[in-house]
C-alpha positions in Angstrom: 24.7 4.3 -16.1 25.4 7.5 -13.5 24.1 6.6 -10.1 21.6 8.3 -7.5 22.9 10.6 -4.9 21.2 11.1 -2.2 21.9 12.5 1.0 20.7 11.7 4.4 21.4 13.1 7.5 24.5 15.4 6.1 25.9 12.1 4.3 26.0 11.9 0.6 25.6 8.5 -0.7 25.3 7.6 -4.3 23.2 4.2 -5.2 21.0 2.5 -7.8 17.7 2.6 -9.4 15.5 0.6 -7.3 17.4 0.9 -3.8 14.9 2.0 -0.9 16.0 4.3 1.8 16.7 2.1 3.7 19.5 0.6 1.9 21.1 3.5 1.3 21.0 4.5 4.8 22.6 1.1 6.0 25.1 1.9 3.6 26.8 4.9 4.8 26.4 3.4 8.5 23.1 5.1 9.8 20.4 3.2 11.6 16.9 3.3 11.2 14.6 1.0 13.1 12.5 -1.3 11.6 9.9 -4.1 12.9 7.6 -5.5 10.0 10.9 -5.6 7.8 13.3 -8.4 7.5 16.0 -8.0 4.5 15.0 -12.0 3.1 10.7 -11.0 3.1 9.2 -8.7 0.9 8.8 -5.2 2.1 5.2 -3.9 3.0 5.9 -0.8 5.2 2.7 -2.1 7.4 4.2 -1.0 10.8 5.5 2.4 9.4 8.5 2.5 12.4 11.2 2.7 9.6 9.4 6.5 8.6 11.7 9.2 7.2 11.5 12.4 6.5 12.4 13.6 3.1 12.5 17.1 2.3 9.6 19.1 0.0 7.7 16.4 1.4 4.4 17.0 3.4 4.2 13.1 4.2 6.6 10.7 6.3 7.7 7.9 4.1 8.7 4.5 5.0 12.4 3.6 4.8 11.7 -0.2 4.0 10.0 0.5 0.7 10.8 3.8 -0.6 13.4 3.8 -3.3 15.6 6.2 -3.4 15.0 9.6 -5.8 18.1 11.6 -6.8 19.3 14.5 -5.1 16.5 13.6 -2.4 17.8 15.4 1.3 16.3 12.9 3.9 16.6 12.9 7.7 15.9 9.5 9.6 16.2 11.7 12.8 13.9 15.0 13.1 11.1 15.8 15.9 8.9 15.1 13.0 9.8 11.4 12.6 10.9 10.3 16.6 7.0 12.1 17.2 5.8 9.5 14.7 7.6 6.5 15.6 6.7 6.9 19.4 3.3 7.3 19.0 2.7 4.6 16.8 4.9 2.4 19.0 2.5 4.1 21.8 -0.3 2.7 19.4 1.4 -1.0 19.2 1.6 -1.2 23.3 -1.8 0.2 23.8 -3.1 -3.0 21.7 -0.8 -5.2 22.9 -2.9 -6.6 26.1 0.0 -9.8 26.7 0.6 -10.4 30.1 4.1 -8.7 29.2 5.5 -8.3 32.7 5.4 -11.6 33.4 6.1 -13.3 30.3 9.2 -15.4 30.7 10.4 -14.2 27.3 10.2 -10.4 27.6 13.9 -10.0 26.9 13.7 -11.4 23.1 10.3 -9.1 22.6 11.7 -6.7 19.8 8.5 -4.5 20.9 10.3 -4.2 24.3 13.5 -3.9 22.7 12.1 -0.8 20.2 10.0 0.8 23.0 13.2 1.2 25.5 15.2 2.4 22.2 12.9 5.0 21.3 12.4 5.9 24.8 8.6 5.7 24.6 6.8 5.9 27.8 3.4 3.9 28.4 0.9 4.4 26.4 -1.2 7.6 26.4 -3.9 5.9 24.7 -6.9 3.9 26.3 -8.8 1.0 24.6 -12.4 1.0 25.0 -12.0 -2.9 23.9 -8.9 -4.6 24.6 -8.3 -7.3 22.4 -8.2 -10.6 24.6 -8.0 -14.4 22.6 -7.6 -17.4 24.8 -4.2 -18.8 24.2 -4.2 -21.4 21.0 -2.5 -24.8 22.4 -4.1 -27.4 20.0 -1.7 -27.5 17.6 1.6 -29.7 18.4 3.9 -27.8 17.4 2.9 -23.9 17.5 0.9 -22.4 20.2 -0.7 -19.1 19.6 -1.5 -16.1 21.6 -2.9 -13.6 19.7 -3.4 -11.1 22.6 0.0 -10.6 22.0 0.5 -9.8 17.8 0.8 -6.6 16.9 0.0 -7.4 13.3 3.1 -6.4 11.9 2.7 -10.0 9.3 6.1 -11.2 9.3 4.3 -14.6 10.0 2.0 -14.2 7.2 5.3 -13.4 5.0 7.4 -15.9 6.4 4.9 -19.1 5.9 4.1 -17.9 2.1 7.8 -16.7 1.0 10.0 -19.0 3.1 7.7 -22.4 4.4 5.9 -21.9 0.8 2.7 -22.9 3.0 0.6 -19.9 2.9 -1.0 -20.9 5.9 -1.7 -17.2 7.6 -3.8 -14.5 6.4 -5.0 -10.9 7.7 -8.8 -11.3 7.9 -11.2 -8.3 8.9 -10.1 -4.6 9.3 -9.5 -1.8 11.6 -9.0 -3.1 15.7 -11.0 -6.0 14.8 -7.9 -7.2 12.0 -6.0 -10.4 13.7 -3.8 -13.0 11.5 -6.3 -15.5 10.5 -6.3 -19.4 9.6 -8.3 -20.6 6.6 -11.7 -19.3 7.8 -10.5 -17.9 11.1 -10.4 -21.5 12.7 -7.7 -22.3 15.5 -4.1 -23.3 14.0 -4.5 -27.1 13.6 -2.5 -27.8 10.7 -0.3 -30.8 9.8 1.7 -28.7 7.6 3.8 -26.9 10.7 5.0 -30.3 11.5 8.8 -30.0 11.6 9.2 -26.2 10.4 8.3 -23.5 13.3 9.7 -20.7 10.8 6.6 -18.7 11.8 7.9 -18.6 15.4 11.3 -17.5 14.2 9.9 -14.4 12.7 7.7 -13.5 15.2 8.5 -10.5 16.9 6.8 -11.1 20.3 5.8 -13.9 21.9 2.4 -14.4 19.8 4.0 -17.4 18.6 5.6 -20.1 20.5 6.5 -23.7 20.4 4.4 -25.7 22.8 6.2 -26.3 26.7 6.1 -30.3 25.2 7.8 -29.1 21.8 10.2 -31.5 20.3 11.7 -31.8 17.1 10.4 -34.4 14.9 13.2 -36.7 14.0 15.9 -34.2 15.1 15.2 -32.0 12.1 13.0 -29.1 11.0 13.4 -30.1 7.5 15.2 -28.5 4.4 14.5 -25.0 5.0 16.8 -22.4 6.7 16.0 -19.3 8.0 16.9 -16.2 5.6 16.6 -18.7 2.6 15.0 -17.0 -0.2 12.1 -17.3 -1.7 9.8 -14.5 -3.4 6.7 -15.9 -4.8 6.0 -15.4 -8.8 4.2 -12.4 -9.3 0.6 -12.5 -11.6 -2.5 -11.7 -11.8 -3.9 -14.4 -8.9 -4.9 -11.3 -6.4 -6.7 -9.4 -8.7 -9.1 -12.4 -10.1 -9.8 -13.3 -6.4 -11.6 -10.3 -5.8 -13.1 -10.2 -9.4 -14.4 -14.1 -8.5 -15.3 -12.8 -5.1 -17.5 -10.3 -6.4 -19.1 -12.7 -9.3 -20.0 -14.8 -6.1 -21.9 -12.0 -3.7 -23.4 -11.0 -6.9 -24.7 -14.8 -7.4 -25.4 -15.9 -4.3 -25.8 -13.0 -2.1 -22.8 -13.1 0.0 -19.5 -15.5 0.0 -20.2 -18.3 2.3 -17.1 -19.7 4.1 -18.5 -23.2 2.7 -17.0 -22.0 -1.3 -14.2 -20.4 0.0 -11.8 -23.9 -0.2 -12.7 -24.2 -4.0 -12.0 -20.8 -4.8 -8.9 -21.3 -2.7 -8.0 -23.8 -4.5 -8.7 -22.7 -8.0 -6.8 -19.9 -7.8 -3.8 -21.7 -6.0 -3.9 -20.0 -3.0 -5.0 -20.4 0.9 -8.2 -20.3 2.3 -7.1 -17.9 4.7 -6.3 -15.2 2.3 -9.4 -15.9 0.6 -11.2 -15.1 3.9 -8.8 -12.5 4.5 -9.8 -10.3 1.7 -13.8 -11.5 1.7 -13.6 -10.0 5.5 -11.5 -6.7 4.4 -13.6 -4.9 2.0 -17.2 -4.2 3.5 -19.2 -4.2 0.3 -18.7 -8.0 1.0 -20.1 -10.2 3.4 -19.6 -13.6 4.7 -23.3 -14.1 5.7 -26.4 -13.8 4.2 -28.0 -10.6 3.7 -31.4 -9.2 2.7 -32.8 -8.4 -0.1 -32.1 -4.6 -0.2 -28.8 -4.1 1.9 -28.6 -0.1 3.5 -25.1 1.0 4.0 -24.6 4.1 6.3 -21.7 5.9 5.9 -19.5 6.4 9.3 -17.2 8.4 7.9 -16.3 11.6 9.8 -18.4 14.3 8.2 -21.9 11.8 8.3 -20.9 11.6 11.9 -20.5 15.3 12.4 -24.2 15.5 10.6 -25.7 13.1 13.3 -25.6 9.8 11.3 -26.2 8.0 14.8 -29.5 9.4 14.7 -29.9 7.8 11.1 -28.8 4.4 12.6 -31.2 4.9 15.1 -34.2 5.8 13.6 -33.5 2.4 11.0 -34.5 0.7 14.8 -37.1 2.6 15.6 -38.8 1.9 11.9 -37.7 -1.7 11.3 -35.8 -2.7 14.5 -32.4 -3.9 13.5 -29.2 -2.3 14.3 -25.8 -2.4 12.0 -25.2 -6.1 11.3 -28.4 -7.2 11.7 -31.1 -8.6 9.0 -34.8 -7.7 9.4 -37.1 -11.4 10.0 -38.5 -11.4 6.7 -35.1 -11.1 5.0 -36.5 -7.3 3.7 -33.4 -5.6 5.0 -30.1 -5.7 6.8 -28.6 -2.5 8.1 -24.5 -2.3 7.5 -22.3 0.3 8.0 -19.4 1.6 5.4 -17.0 3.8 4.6 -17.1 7.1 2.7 -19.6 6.8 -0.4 -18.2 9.4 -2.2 -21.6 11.5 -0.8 -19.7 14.2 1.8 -21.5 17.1 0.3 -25.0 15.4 1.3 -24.1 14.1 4.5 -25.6 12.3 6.6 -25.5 9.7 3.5 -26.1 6.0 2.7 -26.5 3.5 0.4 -29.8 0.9 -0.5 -28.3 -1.5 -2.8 -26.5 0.8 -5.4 -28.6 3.7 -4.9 -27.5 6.9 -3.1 -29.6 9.0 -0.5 -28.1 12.1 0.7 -29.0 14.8 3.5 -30.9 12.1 5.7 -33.1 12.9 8.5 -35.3 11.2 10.6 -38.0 11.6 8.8 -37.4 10.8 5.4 -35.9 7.3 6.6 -40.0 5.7 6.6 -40.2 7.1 2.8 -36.7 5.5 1.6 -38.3 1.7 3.2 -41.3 2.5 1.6 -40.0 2.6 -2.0 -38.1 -0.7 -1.5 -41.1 -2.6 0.0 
């Protein structure tokens, strides 16, 4: 079978179906930085440092996942791709509110390491919010500082493909996304007695064994770091969300109370479970009202005033985005595109659609649910 040829940055290199870009490039001796990517966890291209550019191409693509496509011309080294790779590293920094300077392990920060390779200068961006947890010290033998992760999930991968624990998940989305236990509870688990591989794939200092850490019985047990494991592949993820759905159907929203039995019926951790019942916005982890509105905040309802939307909802019925009237009538939520840009400002109440909003016609859309 004739291989691929490819060439990047002037080299020609020939590989096989399936390679990524990466690969290839490590091949014929050119670097490209990565930070979510290990070579023994699966790729996910979440942190997109690894970005090339290949030509014909209006988008970047990432290194770590991208197979290679034959006779593809790729550079890992245009103003196009250092822009990109500092200003998302910019991005990382800006979020990352750890007391950095002072942190007595600075040196083995790969952030630190990538941001003085890249030659990125502080931030440029400001953080209306910064995200500030107290530091997690409960647990014996990891302690957590999440002010520090920069959510590139090498823990998450490492606990569910190396440990076989599954004891991380992603839970919410946008700047509110942190890695997650079960039900977003602090890490108090029994099952990170004598492995710490979470802390060996951490990239900062988000995760850390406790000053008092020893090793139980001089051992951390049978696995080794870079041992490989890759979890079967099915169809597991895709009836979660399908049972997920059944259950906000059912009962209204997915209470953290059922989420341990549909953990466990589907073989999986609660954390994910609550990872992916946090992610998507059509469901909710409280209770809701009867008729549920959904403003759209995408950028052309805000353009068309949707604030004024979300304000007049207060004005008529006196709730604000996350909030459920007293009577259980209503709760006011806020999503992403409906699909409704050419009637903007748009929402949702319950499944129905009601475009090119104003003030006014907000009192005649609660009258027709009351």
């Amino acid at each position: 079978m004739a291989g691929i040829t490819v060439v990047i940055d002037g080299k020609e290199t020939t590989g096989h179906a399936g390679m990524t870009i990466l690969e290839a490039a490590e091949r014929v001796g050119i670097h490209i930085p990565t930070l979510c990517h290990l070579p023994d966890l699966t790729p996910t291209g979440v942190c997109r440092i690894c970005v090339v550019e290949i030509e014909g191409s209006p988008i970047l693509a990432g290194a770590c996942h991208t197979p290679i496509a034959d006779g593809a011309v790729i550079s890992t080294r245009s103003p196009k791709v250092h822009a990109s790779r500092k200003a998302t590293l910019e991005l990382m920094l800006a979020g990352h509110t750890g007391p950095c300077v002072t942190d007595s392990g600075v040196e083995e920060c790969e952030l630190h390491r990538l941001a003085s390779e890249l030659e990125v200068r502080p931030p440029r961006f400001g953080v209306r919010e910064p995200r500030f947890y107290p530091v997690e010290d409960a647990n014996p033998y990891v302690q957590r500082d999440l002010s520090k992760c920069i959510l590139c999930g090498r823990c998450v991968k490492a606990c569910e493909e190396i440990a076989e624990k599954s004891v991380y998940s992603i839970g919410y989305r946008g700047f509110r996304s942190k890695v997650i236990v079960d039900c977003d509870e602090p890490l108090d688990r029994e099952d990170c007695r004598d492995c710490g591989v979470c802390i060996d794939y951490c990239p900062t200092s988000a995760l850390m064994r406790p000053m008092n850490w020893t090793e139980m019985d001089g051992e951390r047990g049978s696995l080794s770091l870079g041992e490989e494991h890759k979890g079967c592949e099915d169809d597991t993820h895709l009836r979660l969300l399908e049972v997920l759905k059944a259950e906000q159907s059912n009962s209204g929203f997915v209470s953290p109370e059922v989420m341990p039995a549909i953990a466990q019926s589907l073989n999986m951790g609660v954390g994910e479970v609550y990872g992916v019942a946090t992610f998507y916005s059509f469901l909710s982890t409280r209770p809701l009202g009867r008729n549920v509105i959904r403003i759209c905040k995408s950028l052309p309802c805000y353009m068309k005033n949707s604030q004024a939307i979300i304000e007049s909802f207060h004005d008529a019925i006196g709730i604000r985005p996350g909030e459920t009237t007293a009577d259980g009538k209503f709760s006011l939520e806020l999503t992403n595109c409906i699909g409704a840009c050419d009637s903007a400002p748009a929402m949702l109440v319950n499944h129905d659609v009601h475009g090119n909003l104003t003030p006014k016609k907000i009192s005649q859309v609660l009258k027709s649910y009351s």
